[in-house]
mmCIF file as gemmi writes it, N, C-alpha and C atoms, coordinates in Angstrom:
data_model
loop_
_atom_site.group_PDB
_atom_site.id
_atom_site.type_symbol
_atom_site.label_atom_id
_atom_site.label_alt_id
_atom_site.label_comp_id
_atom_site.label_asym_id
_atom_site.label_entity_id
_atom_site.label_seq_id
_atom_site.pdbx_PDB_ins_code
_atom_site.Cartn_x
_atom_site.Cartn_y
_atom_site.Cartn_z
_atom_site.occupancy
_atom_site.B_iso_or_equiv
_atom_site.pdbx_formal_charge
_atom_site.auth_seq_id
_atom_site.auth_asym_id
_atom_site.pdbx_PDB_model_num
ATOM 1 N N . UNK Axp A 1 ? 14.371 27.413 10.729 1 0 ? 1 A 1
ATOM 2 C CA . UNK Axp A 1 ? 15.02 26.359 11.494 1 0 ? 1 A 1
ATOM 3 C C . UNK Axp A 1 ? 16.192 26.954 12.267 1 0 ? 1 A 1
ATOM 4 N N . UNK Axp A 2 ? 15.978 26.826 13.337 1 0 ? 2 A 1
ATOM 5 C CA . UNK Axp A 2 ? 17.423 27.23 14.572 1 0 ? 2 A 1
ATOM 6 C C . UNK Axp A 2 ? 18.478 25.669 14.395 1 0 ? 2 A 1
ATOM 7 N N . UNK Axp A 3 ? 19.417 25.788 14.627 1 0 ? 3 A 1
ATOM 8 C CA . UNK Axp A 3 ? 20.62 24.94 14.877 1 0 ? 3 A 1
ATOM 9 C C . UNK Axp A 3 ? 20.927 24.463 16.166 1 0 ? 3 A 1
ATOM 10 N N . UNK Axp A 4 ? 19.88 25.362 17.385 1 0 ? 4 A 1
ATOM 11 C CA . UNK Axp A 4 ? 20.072 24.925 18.522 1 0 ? 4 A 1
ATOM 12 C C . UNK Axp A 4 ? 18.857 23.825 19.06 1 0 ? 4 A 1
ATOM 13 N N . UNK Axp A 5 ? 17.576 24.107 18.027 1 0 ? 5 A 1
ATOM 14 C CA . UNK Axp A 5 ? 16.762 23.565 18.701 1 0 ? 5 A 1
ATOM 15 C C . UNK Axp A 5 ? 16.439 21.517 18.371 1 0 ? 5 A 1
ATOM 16 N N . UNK Axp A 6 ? 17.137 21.23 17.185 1 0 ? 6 A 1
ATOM 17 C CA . UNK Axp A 6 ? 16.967 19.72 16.555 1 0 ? 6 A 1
ATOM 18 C C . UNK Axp A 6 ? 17.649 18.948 17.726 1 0 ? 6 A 1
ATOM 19 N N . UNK Axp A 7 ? 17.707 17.576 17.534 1 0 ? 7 A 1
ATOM 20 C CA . UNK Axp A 7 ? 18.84 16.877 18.573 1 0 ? 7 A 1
ATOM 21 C C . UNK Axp A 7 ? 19.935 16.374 16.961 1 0 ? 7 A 1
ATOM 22 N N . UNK Axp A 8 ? 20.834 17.112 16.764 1 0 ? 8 A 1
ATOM 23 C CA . UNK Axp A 8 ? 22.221 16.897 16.225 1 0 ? 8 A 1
ATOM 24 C C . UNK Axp A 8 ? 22.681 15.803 16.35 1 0 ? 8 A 1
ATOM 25 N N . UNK Axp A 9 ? 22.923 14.885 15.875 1 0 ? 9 A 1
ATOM 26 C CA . UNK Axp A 9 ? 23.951 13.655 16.079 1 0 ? 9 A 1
ATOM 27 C C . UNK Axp A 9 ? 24.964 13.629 14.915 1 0 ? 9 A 1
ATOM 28 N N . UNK Axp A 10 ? 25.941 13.026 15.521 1 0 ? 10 A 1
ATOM 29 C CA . UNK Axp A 10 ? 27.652 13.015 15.178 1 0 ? 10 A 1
ATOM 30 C C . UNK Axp A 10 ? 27.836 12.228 14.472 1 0 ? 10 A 1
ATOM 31 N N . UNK Axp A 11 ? 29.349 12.502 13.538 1 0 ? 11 A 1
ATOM 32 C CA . UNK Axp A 11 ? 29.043 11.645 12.878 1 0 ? 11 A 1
ATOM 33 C C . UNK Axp A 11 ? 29.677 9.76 13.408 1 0 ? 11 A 1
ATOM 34 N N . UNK Axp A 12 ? 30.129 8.783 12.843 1 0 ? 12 A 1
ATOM 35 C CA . UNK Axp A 12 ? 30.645 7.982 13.636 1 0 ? 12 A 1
ATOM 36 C C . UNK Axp A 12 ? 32.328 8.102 13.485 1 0 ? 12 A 1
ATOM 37 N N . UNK Axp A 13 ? 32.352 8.76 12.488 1 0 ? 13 A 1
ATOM 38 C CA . UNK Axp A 13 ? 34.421 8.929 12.668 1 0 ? 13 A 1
ATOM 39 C C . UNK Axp A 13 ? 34.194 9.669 13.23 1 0 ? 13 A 1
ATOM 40 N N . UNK Axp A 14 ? 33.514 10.758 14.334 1 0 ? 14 A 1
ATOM 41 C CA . UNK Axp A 14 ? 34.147 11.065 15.119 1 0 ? 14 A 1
ATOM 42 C C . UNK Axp A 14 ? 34.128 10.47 16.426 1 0 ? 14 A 1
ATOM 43 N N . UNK Axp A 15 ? 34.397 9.024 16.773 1 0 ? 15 A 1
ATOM 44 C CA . UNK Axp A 15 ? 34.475 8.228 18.191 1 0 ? 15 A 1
ATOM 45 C C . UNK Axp A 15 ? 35.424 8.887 18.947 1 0 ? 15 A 1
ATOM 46 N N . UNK Axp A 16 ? 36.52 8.867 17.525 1 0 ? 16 A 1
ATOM 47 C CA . UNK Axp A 16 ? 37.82 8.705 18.821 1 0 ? 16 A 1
ATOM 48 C C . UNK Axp A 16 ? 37.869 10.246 18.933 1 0 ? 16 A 1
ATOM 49 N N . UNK Axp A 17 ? 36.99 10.9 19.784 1 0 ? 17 A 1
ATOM 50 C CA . UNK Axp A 17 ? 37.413 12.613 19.917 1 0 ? 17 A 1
ATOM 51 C C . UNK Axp A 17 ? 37.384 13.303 19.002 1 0 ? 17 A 1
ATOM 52 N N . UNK Axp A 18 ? 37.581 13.027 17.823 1 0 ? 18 A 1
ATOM 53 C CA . UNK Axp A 18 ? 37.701 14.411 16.72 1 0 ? 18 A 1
ATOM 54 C C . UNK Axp A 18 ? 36.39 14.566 16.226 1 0 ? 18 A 1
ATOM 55 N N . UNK Axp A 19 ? 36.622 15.812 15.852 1 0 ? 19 A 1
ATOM 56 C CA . UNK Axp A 19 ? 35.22 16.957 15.254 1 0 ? 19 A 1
ATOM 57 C C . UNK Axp A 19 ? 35.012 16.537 13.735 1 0 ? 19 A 1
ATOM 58 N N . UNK Axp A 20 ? 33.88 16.178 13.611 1 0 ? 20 A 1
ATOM 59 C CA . UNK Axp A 20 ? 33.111 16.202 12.164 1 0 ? 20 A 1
ATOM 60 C C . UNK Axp A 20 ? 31.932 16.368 12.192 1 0 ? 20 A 1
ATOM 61 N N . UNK Axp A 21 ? 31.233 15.978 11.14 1 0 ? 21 A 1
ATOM 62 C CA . UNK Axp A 21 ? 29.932 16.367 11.051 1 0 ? 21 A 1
ATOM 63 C C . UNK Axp A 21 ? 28.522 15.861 11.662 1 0 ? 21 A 1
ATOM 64 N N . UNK Axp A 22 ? 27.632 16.613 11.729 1 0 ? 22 A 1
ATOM 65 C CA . UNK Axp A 22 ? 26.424 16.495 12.48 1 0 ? 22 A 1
ATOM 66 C C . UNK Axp A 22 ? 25.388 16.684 11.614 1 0 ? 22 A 1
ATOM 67 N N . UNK Axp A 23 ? 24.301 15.887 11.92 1 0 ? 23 A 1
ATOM 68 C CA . UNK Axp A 23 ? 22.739 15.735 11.359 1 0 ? 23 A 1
ATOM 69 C C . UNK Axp A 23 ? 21.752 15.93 11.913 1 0 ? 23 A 1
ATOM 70 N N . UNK Axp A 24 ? 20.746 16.46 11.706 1 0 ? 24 A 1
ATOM 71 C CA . UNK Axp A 24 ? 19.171 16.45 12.308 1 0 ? 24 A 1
ATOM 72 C C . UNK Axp A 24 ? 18.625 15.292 11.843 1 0 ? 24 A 1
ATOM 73 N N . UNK Axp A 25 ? 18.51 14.865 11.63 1 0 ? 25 A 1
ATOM 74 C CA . UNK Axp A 25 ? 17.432 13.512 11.41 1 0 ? 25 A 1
ATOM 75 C C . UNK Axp A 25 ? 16.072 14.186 11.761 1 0 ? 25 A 1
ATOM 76 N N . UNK Axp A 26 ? 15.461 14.492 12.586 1 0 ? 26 A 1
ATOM 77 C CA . UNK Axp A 26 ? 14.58 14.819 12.75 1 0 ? 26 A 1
ATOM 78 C C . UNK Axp A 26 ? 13.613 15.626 11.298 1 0 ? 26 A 1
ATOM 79 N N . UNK Axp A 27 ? 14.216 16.267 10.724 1 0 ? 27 A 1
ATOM 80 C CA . UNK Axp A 27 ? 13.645 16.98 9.795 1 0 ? 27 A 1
ATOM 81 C C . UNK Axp A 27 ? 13.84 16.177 8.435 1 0 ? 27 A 1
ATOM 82 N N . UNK Axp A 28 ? 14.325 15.081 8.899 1 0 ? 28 A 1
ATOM 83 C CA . UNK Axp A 28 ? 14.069 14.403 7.34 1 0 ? 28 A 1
ATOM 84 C C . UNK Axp A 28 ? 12.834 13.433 6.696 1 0 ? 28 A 1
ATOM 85 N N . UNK Axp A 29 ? 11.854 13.559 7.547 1 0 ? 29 A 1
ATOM 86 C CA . UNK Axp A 29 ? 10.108 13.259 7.042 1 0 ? 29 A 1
ATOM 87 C C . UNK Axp A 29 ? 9.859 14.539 6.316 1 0 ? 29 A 1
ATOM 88 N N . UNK Axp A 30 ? 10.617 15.937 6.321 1 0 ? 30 A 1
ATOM 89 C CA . UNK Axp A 30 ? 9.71 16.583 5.973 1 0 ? 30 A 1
ATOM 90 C C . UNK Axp A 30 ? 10.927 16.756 4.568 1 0 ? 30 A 1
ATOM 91 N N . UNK Axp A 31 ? 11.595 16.256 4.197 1 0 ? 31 A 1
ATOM 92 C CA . UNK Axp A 31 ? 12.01 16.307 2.98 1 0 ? 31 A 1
ATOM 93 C C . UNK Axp A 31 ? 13.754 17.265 2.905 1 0 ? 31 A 1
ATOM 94 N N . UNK Axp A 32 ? 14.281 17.415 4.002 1 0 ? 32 A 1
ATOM 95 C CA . UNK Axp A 32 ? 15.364 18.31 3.936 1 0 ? 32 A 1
ATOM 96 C C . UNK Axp A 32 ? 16.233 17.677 5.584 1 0 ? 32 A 1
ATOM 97 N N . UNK Axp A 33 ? 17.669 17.398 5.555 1 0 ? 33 A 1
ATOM 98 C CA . UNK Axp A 33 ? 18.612 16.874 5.98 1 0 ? 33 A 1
ATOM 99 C C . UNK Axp A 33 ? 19.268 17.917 6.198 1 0 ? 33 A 1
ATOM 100 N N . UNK Axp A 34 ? 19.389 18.768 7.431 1 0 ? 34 A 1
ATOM 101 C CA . UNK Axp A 34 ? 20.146 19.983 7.945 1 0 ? 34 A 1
ATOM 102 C C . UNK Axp A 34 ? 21.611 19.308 8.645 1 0 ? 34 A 1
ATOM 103 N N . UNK Axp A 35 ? 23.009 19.692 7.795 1 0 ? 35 A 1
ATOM 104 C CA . UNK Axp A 35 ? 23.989 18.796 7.987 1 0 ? 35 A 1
ATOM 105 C C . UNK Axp A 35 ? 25.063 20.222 8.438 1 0 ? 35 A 1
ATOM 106 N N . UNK Axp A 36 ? 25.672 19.751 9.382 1 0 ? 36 A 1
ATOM 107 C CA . UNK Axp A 36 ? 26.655 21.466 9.694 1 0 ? 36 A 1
ATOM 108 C C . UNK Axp A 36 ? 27.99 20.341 10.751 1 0 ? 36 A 1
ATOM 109 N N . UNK Axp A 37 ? 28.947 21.457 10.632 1 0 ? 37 A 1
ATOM 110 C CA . UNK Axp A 37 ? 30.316 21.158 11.158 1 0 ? 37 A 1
ATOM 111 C C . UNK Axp A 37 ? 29.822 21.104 12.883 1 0 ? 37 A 1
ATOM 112 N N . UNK Axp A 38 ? 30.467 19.99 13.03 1 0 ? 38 A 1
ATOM 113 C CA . UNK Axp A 38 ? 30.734 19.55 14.946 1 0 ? 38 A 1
ATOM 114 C C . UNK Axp A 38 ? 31.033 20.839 15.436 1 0 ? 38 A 1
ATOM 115 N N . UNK Axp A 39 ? 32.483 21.486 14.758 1 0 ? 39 A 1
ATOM 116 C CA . UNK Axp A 39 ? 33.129 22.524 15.532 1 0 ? 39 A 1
ATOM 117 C C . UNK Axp A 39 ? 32.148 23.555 15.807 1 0 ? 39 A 1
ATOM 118 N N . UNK Axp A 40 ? 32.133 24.1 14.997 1 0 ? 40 A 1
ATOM 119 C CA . UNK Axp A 40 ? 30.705 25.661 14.869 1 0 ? 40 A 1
ATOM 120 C C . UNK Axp A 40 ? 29.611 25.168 14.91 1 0 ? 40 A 1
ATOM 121 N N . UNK Axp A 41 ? 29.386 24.855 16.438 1 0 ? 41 A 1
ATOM 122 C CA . UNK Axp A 41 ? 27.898 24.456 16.117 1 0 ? 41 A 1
ATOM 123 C C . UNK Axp A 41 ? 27.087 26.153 16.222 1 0 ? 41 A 1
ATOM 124 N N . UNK Axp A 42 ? 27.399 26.837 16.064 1 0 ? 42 A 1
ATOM 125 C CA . UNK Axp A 42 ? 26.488 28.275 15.929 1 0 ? 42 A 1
ATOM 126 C C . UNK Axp A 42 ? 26.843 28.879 14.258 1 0 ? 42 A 1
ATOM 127 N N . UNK Axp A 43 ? 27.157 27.966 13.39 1 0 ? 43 A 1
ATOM 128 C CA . UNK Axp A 43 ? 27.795 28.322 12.423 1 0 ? 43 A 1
ATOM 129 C C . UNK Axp A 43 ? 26.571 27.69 11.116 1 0 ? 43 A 1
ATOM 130 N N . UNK Axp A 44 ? 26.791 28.28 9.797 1 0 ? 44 A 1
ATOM 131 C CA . UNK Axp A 44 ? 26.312 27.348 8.735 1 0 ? 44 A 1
ATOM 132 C C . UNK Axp A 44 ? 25.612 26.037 9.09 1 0 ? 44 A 1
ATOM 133 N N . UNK Axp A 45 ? 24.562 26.094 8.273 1 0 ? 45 A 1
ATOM 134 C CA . UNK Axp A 45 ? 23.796 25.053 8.284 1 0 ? 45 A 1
ATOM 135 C C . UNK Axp A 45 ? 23.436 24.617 6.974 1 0 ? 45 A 1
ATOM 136 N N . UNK Axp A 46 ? 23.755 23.602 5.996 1 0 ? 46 A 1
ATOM 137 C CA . UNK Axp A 46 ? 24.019 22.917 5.197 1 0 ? 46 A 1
ATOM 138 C C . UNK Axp A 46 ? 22.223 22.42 4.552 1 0 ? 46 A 1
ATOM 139 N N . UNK Axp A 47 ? 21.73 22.745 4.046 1 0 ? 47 A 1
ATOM 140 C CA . UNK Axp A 47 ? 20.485 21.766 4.052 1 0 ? 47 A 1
ATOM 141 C C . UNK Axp A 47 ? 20.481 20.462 2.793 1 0 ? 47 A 1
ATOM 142 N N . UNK Axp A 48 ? 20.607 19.746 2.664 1 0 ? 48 A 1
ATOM 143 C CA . UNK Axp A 48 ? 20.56 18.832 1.583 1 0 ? 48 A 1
ATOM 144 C C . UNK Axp A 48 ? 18.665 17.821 1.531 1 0 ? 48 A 1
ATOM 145 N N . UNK Axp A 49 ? 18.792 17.164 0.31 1 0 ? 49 A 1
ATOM 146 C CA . UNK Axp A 49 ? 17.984 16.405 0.648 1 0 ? 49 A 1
ATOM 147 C C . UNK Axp A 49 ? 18.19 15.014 0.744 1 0 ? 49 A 1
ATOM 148 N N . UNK Axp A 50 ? 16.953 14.179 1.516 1 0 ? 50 A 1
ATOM 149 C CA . UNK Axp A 50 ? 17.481 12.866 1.563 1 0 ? 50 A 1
ATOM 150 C C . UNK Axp A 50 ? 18.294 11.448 0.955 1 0 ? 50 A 1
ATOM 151 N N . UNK Axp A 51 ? 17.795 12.159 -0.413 1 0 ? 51 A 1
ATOM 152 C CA . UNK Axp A 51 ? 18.754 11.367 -1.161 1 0 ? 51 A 1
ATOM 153 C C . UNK Axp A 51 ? 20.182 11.868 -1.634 1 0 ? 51 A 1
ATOM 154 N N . UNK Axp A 52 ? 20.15 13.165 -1.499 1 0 ? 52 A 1
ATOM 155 C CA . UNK Axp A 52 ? 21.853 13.453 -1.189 1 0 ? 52 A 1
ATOM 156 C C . UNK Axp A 52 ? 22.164 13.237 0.277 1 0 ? 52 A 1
ATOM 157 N N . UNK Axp A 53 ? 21.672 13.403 0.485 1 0 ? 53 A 1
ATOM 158 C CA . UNK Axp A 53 ? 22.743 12.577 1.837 1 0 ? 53 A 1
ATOM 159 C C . UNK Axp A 53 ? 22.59 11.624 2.412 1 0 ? 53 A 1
ATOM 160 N N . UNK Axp A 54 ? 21.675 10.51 1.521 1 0 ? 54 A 1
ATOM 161 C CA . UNK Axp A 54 ? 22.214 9.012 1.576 1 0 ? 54 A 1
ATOM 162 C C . UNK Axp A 54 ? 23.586 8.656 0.717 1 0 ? 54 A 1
ATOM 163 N N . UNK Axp A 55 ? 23.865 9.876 -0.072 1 0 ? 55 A 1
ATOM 164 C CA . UNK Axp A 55 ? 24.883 9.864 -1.199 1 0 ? 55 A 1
ATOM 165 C C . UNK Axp A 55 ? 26.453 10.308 -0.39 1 0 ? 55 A 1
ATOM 166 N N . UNK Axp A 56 ? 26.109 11.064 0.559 1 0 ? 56 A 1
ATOM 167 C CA . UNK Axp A 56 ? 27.062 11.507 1.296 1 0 ? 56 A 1
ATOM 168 C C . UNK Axp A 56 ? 27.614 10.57 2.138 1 0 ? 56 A 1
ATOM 169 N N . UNK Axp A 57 ? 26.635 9.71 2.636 1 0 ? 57 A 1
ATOM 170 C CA . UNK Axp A 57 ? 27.025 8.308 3.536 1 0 ? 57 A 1
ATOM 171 C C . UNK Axp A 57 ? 27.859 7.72 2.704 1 0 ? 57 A 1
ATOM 172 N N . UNK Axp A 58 ? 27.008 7.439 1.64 1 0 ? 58 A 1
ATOM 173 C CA . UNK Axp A 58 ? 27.757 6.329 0.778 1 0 ? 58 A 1
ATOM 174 C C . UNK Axp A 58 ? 29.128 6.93 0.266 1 0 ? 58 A 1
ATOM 175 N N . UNK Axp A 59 ? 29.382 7.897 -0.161 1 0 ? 59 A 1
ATOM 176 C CA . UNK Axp A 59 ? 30.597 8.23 -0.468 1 0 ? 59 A 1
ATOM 177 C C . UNK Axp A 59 ? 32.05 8.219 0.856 1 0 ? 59 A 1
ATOM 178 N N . UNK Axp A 60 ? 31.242 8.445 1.677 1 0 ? 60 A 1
ATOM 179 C CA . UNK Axp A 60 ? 31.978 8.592 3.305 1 0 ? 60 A 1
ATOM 180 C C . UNK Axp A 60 ? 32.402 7.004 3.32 1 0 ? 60 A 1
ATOM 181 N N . UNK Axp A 61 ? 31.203 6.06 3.192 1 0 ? 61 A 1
ATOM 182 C CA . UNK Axp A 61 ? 31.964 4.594 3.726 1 0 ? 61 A 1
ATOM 183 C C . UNK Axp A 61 ? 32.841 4.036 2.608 1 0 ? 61 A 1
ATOM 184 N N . UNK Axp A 62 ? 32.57 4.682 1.689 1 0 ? 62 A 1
ATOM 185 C CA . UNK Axp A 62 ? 33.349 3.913 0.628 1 0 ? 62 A 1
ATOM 186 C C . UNK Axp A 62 ? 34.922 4.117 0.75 1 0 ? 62 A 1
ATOM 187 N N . UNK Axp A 63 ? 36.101 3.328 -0.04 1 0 ? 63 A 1
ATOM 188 C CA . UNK Axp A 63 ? 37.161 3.46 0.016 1 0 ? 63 A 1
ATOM 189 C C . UNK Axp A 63 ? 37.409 4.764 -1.108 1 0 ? 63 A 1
ATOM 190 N N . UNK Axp A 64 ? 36.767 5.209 -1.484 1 0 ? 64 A 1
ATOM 191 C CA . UNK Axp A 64 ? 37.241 6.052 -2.731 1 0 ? 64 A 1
ATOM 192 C C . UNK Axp A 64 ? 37.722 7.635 -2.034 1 0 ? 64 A 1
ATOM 193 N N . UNK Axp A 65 ? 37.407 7.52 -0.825 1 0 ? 65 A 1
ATOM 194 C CA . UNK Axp A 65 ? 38.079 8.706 0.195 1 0 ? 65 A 1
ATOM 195 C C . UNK Axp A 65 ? 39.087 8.903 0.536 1 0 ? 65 A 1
């Protein structure tokens, strides 16, 4: 898997301008969620699976952050 070739989407705290994290979606039928920093996008690539990082959402919206 390249980092250049998925379509990446952002996360939603970052509206107002600031850098956070990005997702492939695309590769998550096949069982793996490629998650990497806004800034470096030529950098680390994170792979989780779908149910960790429905876990990651959920921890993100929650107040416990």
């Amino acid at each position: 898997m390249t980092t250049e070739s998925p379509r990446w989407i952002k996360s939603s705290y970052s509206e107002n301008g600031g850098a956070c994290v990005e997702w492939a979606p695309v590769f998550a039928s096949s069982g793996v969620v490629p998650v990497r920093d806004s800034k470096r996008v030529n950098g680390p690539v994170l792979l989780v699976s779908p149910s960790a990082f429905a876990g990651l959402v959920a921890l993100a919206r929650s107040s416990e952050l």
